[in-house]
C-alpha positions as CSV (number, residue, x, y, z in Angstrom):
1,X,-16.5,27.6,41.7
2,X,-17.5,27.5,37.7
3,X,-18.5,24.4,36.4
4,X,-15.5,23.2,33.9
5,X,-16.8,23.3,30.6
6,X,-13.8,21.8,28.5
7,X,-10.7,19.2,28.9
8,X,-7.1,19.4,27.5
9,X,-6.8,17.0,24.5
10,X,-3.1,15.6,24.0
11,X,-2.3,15.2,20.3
12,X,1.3,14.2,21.0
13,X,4.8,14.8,23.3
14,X,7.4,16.2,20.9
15,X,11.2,16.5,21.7
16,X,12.4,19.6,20.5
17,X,15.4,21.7,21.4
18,X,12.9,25.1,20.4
19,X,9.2,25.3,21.3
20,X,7.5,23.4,18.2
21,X,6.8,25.4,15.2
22,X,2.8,25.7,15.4
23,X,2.7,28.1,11.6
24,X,0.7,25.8,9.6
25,X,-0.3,23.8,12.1
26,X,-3.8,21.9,10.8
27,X,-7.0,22.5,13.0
28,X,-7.1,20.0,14.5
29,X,-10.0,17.7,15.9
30,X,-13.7,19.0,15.2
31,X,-14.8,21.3,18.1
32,X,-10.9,21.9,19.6
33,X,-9.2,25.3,20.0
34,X,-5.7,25.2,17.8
35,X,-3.1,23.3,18.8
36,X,-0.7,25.0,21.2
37,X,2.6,23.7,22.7
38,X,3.5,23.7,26.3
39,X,6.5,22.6,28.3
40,X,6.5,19.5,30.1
41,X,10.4,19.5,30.9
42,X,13.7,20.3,29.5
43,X,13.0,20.0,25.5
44,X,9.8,17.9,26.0
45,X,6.5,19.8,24.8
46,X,3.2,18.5,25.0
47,X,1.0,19.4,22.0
48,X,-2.6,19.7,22.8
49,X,-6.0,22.1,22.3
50,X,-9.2,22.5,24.3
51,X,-11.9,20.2,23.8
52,X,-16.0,20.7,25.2
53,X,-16.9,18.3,27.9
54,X,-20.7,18.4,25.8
55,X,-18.9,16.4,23.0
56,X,-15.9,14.8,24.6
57,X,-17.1,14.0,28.2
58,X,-17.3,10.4,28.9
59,X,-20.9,10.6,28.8
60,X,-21.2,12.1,25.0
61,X,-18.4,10.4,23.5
62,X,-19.5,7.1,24.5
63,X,-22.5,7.7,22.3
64,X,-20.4,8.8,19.8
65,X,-18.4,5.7,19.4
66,X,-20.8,3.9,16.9
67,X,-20.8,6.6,14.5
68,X,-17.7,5.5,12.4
69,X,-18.1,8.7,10.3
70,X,-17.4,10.6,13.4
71,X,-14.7,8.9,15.0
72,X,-12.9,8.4,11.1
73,X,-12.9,12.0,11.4
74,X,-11.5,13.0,14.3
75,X,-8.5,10.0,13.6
76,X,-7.8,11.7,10.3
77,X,-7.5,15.6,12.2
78,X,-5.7,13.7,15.1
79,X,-3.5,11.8,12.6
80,X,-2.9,15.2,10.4
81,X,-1.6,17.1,13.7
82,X,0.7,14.5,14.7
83,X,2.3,14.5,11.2
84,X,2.3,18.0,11.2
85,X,5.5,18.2,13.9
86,X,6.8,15.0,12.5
87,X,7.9,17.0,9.7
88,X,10.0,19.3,11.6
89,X,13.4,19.2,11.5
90,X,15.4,17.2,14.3
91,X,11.7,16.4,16.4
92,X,11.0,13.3,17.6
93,X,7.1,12.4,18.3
94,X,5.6,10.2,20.4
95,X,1.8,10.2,19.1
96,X,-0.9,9.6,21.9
97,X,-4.0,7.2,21.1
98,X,-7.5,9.0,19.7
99,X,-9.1,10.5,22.6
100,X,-6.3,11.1,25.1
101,X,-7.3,13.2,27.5
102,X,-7.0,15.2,30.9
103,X,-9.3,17.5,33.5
104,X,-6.5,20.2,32.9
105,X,-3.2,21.1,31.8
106,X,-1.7,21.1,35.3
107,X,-2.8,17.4,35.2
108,X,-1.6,16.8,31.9
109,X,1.8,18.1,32.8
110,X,1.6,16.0,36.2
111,X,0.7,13.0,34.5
112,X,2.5,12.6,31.2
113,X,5.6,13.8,33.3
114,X,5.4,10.8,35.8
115,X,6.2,9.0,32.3
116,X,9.1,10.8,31.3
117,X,12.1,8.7,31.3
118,X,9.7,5.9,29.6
119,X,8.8,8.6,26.7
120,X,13.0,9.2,26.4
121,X,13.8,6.0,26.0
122,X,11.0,5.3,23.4
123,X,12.6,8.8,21.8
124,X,15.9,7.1,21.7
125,X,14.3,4.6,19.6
126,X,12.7,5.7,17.2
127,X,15.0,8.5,16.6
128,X,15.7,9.4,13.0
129,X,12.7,6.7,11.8
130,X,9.1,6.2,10.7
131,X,7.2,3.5,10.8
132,X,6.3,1.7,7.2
133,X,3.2,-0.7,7.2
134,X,2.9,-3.9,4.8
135,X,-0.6,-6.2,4.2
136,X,-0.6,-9.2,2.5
137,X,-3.9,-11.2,1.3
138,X,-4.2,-13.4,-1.5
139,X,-5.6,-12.3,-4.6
140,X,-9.0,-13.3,-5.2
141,X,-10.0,-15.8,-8.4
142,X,-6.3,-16.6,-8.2
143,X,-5.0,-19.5,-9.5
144,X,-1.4,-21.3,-8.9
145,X,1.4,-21.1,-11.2
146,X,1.0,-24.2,-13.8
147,X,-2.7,-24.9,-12.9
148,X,-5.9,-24.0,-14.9
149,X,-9.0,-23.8,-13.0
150,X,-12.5,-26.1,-14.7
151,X,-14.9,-23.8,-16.1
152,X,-16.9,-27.4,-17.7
153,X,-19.9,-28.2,-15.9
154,X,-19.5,-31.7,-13.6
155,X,-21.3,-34.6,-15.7
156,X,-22.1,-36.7,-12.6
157,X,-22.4,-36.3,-8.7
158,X,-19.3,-38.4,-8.8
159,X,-17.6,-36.1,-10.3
160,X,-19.2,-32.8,-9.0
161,X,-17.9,-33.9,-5.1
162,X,-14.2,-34.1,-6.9
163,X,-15.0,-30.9,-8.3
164,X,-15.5,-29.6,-4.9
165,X,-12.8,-31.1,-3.8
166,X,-10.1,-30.1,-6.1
167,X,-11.5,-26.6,-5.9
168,X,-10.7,-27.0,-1.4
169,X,-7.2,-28.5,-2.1
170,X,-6.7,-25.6,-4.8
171,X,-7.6,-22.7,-2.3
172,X,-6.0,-24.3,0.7
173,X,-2.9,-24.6,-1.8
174,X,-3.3,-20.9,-2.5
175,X,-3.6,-19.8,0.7
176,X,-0.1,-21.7,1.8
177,X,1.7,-20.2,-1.0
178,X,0.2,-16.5,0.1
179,X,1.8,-17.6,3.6
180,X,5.2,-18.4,2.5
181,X,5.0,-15.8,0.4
182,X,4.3,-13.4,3.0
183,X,6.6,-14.9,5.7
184,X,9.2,-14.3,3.2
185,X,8.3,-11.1,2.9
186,X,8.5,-10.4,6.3
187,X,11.4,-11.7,7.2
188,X,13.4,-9.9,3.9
189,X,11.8,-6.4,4.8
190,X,12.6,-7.2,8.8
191,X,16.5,-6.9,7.4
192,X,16.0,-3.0,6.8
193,X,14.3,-2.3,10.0
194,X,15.2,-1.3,13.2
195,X,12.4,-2.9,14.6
196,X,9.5,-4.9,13.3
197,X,5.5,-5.6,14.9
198,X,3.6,-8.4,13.3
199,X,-0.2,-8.7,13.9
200,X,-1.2,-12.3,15.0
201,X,-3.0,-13.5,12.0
202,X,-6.5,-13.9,13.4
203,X,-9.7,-15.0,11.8
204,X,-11.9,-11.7,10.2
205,X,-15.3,-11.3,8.6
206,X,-15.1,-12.4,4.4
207,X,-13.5,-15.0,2.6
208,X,-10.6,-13.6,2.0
209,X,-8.4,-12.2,5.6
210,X,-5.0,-10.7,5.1
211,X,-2.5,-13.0,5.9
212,X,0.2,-10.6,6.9
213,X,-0.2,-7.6,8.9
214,X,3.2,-6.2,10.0
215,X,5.1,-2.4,10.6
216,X,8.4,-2.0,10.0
217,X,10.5,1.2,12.5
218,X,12.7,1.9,9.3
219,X,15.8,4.7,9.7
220,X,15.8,7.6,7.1
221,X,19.5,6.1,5.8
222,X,17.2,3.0,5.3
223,X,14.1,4.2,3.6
224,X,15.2,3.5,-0.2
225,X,16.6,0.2,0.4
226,X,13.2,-0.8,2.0
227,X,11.2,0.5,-0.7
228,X,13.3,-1.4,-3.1
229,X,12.8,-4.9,-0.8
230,X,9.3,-4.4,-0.5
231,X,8.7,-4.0,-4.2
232,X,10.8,-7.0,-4.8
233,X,8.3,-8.9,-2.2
234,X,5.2,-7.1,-4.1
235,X,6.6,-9.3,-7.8
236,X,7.6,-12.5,-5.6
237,X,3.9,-12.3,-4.1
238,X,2.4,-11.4,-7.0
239,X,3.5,-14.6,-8.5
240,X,2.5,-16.7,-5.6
241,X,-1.1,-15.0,-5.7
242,X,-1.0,-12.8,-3.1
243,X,-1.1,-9.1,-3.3
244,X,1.2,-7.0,-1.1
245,X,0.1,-2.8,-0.2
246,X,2.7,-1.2,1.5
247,X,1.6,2.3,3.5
248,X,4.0,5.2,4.8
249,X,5.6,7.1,6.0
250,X,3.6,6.9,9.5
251,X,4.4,8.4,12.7
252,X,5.4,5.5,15.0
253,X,2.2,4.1,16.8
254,X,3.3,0.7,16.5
255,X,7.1,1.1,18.4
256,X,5.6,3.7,21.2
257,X,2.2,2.1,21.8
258,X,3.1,1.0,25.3
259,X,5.2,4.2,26.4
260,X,2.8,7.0,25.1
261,X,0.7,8.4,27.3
262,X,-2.9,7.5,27.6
């Protein structure tokens, strides 16, 4: 028996009444054969390509890993394919994490299809929606409303410790209005959404960590109203120092994470 030389890479599981659309379809991940579509069931397809076993084996991605220029690229190919039948009218997508993978199609099919009433009822959810992603951090060199910062050198040590001191109560002071600010946010935006998945705020490298990470599962009757909300929070954190980015449309990672296949 010949040595297998490649595995199936899953891209995605689309729900579609016809087979997906694969004109236009981007390449897809370096090394992989073009995206095809195959049945798993009734109008569930899985979209995936070939991939070598010399590059994707356990054994050559795992040195792989570190190199962020690598692995950035195959995201952004994955990421493009996954969009790529978001697009189409009346799918519904449930994206797979980077580097999904299986021996063969047969065990692809076997596998993902143990899953399937999971993957319809993730479907059912995000139905109709996309997933819209908010960050939050404070502005750096900002300053509260009303208060001037000291650019005059301390004359004593006396006053160089309340120097110090008035510069900690003024940053701690910035970062609890950032934190109302964003909590706000969050809570306003939550009232256009479907569904909503906030990142524990967790300590990061730098001075300066975001203070809000959140995605928002927002219907397409939905979308302008949210765009409206989150530039309203954008002026409202603005004026508390913060700085608010808002990201999207994304496929929904964030509100399938647990039912897609891996």
């Amino acid at each position: 028996m010949a040595k297998r030389t490649t595995a199936v890479y899953l891209y995605c599981v689309v729900r579609a009444v016809r087979a997906p659309s694969l004109a236009r379809v981007p390449a897809g991940i370096p090394g992989a054969t073009r995206p095809l579509a195959h049945r798993l069931a009734g109008s569930l397809w899985l979209i995936t390509a070939d991939v070598p076993l010399d590059v994707y084996g356990p054994r050559h991605l795992e040195a792989r890993l570190g190199d962020l220029e690598w692995v950035s690229a195959v995201a952004i190919a994955h990421e493009a394919v996954v969009e790529h039948f978001t697009r189409a009218r009346g799918a519904v997508v449930i994206p797979t994490k980077l580097f999904t993978m299986f021996s063969s199609l047969e065990k692809a099919i076997e596998e993902v299809g143990e899953g399937r009433a999971t993957i319809e009822c993730a479907m059912k959810h995000i139905a109709g929606s996309e997933e819209w992603g908010i960050r939050i951090s404070r502005k750096s060199g900002g300053t509260l409303p009303g208060r001037a910062t000291r650019a005059a050198r301390p004359a004593s040590g006396a006053a160089f410790l309340a120097a110090r001191k008035e510069a900690r109560d003024a940053s701690a002071g910035l970062r609890l209005a950032a934190i109302a600010a964003a909590d706000a946010a969050f809570e306003r935006l939550g009232r256009h959404a479907r569904d909503v998945r906030r990142r524990e705020r967790r300590q990061e490298p730098g001075a300066n960590p975001p203070v809000l990470e959140a995605a928002f599962l927002v219907t397409a009757g939905a979308r302008a109203r949210f765009k409206a909300e989150a530039r309203r929070q954008a002026a409202a954190c603005a004026a508390a120092g913060a700085e608010l980015t808002l990201s999207g449309p994304w496929p929904a990672y964030n509100f399938v994470a647990s039912e897609a296949p891996s």
